[in-house]
N, C-alpha and C positions, 0 to 999 in steps of 0.2 A: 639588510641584516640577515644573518647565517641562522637560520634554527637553532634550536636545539635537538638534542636526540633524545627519540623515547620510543620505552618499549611496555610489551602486554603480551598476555596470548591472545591468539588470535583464535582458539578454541574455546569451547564453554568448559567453565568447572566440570569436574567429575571424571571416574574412571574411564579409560576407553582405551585404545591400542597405542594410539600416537595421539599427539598432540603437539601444534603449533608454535613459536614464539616470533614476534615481529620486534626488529627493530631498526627503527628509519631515521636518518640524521647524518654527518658529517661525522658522527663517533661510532656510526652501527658495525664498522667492520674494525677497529681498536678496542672496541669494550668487548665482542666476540672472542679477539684474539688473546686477550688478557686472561681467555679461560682453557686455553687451548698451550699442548706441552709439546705441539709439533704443528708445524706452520702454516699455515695455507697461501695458497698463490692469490687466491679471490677470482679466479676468471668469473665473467659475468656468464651470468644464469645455466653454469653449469654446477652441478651437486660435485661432494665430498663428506666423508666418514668421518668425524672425530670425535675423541674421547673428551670431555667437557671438566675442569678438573675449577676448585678453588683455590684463590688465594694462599690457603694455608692448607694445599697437596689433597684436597679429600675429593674423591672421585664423585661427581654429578653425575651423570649419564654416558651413555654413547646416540650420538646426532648425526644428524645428516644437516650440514650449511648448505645454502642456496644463497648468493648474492645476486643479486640486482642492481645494474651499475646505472647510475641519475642521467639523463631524465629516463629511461625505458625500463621501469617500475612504476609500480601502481600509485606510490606519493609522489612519484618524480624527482626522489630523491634515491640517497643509495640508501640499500634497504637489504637485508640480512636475514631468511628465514629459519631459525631450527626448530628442525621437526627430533621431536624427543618420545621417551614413552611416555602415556598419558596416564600418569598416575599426578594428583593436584597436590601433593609433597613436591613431587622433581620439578613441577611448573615450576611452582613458588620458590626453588630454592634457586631454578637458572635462573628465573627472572631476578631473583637478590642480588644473587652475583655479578650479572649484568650491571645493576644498579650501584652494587660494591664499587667497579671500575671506575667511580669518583665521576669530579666535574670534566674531567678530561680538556681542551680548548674551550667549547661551546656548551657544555652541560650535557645530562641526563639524565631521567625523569621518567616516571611510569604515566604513560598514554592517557589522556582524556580520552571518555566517551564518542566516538564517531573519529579520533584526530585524525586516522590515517588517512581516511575517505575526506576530511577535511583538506589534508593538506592536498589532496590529489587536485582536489576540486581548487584551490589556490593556485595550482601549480599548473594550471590550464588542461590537465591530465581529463579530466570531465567536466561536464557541465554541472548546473543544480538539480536538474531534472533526473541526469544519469545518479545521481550521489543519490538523491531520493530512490531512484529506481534501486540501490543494492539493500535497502531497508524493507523495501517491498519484498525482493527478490528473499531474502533471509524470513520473514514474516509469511511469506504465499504459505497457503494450506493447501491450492487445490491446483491441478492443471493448468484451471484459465488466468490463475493468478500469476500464476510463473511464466506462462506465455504474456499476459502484457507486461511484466516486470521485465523479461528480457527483451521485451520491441523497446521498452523505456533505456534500458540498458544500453543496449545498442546505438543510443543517440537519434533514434526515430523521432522522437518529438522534436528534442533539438534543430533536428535538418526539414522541418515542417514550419519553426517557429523561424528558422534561419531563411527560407527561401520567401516568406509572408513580408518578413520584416527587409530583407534586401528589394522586393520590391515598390516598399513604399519609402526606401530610401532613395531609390530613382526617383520616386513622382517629387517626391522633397527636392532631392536636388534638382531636377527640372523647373519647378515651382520658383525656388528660391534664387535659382538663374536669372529667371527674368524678370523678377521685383528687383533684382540687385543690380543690372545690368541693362536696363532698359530698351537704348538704345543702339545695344547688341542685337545680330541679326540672328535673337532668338527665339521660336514660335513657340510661346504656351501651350501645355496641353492642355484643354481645358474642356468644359461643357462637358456632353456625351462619353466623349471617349476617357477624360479625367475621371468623371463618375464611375463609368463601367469597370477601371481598373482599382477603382476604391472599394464597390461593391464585390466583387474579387474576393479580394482582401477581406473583406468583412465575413465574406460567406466562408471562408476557410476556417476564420477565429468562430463562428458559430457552429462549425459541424467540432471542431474539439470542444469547444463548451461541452455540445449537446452529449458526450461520453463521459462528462463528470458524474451524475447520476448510478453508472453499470461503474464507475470507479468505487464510486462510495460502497457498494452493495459488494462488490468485491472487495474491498480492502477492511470494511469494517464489518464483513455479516450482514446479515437480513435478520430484524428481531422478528420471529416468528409464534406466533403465538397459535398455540392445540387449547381450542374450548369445547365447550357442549357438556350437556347433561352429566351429571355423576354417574360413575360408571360406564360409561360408552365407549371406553379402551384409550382416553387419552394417555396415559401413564403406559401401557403396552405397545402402543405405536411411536409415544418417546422415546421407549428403549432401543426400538426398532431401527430410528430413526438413528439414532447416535451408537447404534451397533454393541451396547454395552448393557449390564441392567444396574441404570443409574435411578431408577422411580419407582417406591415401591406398587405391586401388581397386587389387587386383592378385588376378591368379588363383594368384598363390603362397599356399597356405596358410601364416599366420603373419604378415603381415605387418602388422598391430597388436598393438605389443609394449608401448603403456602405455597410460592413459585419457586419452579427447579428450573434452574436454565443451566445450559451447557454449551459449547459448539459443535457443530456436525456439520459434515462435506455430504453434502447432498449434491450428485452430478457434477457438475466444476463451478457448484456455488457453496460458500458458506453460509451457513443459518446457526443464530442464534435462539437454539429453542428454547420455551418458555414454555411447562407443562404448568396449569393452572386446574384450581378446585372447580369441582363442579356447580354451574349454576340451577339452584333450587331454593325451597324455602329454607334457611337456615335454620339447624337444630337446638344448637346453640352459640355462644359470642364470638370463640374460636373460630367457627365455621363461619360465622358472618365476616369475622375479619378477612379469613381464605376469600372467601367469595369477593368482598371487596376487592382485593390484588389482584386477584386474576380479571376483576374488570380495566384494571389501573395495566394491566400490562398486556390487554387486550385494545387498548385505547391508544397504548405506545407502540405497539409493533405494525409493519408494516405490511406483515402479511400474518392474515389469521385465516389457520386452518378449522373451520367448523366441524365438528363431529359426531356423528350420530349412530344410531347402529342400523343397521341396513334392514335389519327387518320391519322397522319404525317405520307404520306408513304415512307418519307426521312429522318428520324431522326439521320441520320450520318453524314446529314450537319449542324446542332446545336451545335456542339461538337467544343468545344474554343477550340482557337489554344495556347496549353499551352506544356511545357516538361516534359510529364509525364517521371515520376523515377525509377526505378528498383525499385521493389519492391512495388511501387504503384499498389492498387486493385482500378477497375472502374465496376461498376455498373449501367446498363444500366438499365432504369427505363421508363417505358408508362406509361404517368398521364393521366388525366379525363377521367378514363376504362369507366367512366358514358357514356360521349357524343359518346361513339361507338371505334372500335377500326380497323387500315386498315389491309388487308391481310397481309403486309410486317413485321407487328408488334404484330403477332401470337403467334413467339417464343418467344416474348417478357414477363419479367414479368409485367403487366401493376394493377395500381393500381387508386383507387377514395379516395381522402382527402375530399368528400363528402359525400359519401357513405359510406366507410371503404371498400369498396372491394379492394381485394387484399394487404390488409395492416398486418396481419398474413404472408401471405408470406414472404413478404419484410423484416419482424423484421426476420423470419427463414430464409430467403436468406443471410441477413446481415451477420447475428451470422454464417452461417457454411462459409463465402468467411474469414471472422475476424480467427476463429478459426480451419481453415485448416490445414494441417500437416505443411506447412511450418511455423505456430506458435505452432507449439507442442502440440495439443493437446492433451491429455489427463486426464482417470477417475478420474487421482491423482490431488484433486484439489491444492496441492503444489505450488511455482511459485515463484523462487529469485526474488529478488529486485537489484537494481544495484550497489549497495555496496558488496552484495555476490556476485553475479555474477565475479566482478573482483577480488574478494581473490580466487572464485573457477575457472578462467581462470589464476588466478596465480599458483595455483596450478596443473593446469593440464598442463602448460607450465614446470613444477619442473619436471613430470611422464614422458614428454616427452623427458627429459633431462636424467632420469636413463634408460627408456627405451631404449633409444640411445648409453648409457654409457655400456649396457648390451651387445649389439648388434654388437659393436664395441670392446668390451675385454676393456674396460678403465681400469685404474687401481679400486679396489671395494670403496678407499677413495672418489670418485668422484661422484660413484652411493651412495655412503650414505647421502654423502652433499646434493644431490638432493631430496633425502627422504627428511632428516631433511627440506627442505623449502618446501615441499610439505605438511607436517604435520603441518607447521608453519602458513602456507596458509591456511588451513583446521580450524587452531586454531582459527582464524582472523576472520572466516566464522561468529561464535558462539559468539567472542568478550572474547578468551580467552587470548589475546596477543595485542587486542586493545588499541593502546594509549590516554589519557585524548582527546586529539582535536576533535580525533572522535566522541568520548563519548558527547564534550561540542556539536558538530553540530548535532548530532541525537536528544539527550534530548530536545534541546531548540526547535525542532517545536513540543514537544505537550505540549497540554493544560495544564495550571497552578493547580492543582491537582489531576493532573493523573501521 
């Protein structure tokens, strides 16, 4: 079945210098020409100037065409870019026009959500992993995010998930040889050496697991939570922190009375900071309630920064009475390094949201407590997302099951079965065996001509 054609910008709303317009289909280089009062040849992926006129003679813009001839475009179709000025009148009026140029042979139609990168990904142009990887890649806030975005980009996972899974289509096929074939003069691999190359396999699918974790922290933030006593400068080292003055500052103790969160790039992580009231006896109900949420969002984040002021030579009675959770990291933190600091709080790392001193540390203390072994770190900026993660704990769950079936003599139809979902699982990873639903829930959060 032939597509249809459909078009979108491929830039966001709002003014800017230029701006994009995509459209891909069997009609994208006819519905172009329909606007155009001098002709173009279409050579592939070379530019041309032209004046963009409607239907009834009124001048649109002046464009620059770029074609892209099927498959060696990004949908693997033919595919037509004009870059226009970016005023969101002239979008809207090419794009109409576009749309003007009727059902043409096979239709046209303004882009779903994600279609183009949909259709790429149909058109074997990418994988699932790579199509997720350009949502990331558009979403990165920080350095490390755009460096694993582009290792995902780049088909790195893919050719990790591809070399795992071709190996355990050998041992299948070898397997399945000799259950089928018996009296074929064919030698089972079996025992030792069948396990060795299973466990292999398994150990590969557990070191990408083990990067889901530094994925999540990456892709969605770190709730981070600033507590300790009223007044002790959390509100001045929030602003600090997110480089703006989002909380108000006042030497009235009390004077954050609900949670302010925002984001901030701290080193090449993001954190979602959460400035909370101070914990103390409440004055009044308001303030009880403050206090309440900043316990509730001190109990949810996963890294809480404690705060104290540095001259405090008690700063471990500051410290809310909250349940911290496995796995929760706390960071103890001496603020106003300015005004002096007490013996007690030496070892402390103590910082000034006046000064900057001590504010270098704290972003390097952050980043190495965030990105400790127990979040995997590692050179390989790689890192599942959570859709992978559970085809490749599906998978490793499959390994676990032949290896088992090895171990125990099962009959070899058992340990094959388990191959096969283990490969099945691995297929899932890439979106070779993916059903439509998934496909509709991933495409539809990215933007409308990407």
């Amino acid at each position: 079945m032939v597509p249809d054609t459909i078009v979108a910008p491929a830039t966001p709303p709002g003014t800017a210098a230029l701006a994009l317009i995509r459209l891909s289909g069997p009609e994208a280089r006819a519905a172009v020409a329909a606007l155009l009062r001098k002709p173009v040849a279409w050579e592939p992926q070379r530019a041309c100037y032209r004046e963009l006129w409607t239907q009834d003679g009124v001048l649109l813009d002046e464009a620059v065409l770029t074609f892209w001839q099927a498959p060696r475009s990004f949908t693997g179709e033919d595919l037509v870019e004009i870059s226009c000025h970016g005023n969101p009148l002239l979008v809207s009026r090419i794009v109409a026009a576009c749309l003007a140029f009727g059902p043409g042979i096979y239709g046209i139609r303004p882009a779903a959500p994600g279609e183009f990168a949909r259709r790429a990904f149909l058109n074997g142009k990418i994988d699932l992993s790579q199509a997720e990887a350009i949502g990331d890649l558009i979403a990165a806030g920080t350095e490390r995010e755009i460096a694993g975005a582009q290792a995902m980009r780049a088909g790195r996972l893919g050719e990790r998930i591809g070399a795992i899974r071709g190996r355990l289509i050998d041992l299948l096929a070898h397997l399945e040889a000799w259950i089928d074939f018996p009296d074929e003069d064919i030698s089972p691999e079996t025992g030792e050496a069948f396990a060795a190359r299973l466990r292999e396999a398994r150990e590969e699918v557990v070191r990408l697991i083990a990067t889901a974790p530094l994925g999540r922290i990456l892709r969605q933030g770190v709730p981070t939570a600033l507590v300790g006593a009223p007044n002790v400068g959390k509100s001045s080292l929030f602003n600090a922190l997110v480089r703006e003055d989002r909380a108000i500052v006042s030497p009235i103790p009390g004077t954050t009375r609900d949670v302010i969160e925002t984001e901030a790039r701290v080193g090449s992580l993001r954190l979602r900071l959460l400035d909370t009231a101070g914990h103390r006896e409440a004055g009044d109900a308001i303030e009880a309630e403050g206090i309440r949420r900043a316990v509730q969002a001190a109990e949810g984040a996963q890294l809480i920064l404690h705060l104290f002021e540095a001259s405090d030579p008690h700063p471990g009675e500051s410290f809310p009475k909250i349940n911290v959770k496995e796995g929760q990291l706390i960071l103890p933190v001496a603020t106003k390094a300015d005004l002096g600091i007490a013996p007690e709080n030496r070892s402390h790392l103590a910082v000034s949201a006046v000064t900057g001193e001590g504010m270098d540390a704290l972003v390097e203390r952050i980043e190495t407590a965030l990105l400790s072994a127990s979040y995997g770190e590692s050179a390989d900026p790689l890192t599942v997302n959570t859709r992978q993660e559970g085809a490749l704990r599906a998978a490793q769950g499959a390994l676990e099951k032949a290896l088992e079936g090895v171990a125990q003599r099962h009959p070899p139809e058992l340990t094959s079965l388990a191959l096969r979902e283990a490969a099945a699982a691995l297929a899932d990873v890439v979106g070779e065996t993916t059903n439509e639903d998934v496909l509709d829930a991933l495409f539809s959060k990215f933007c409308i001509g990407k």
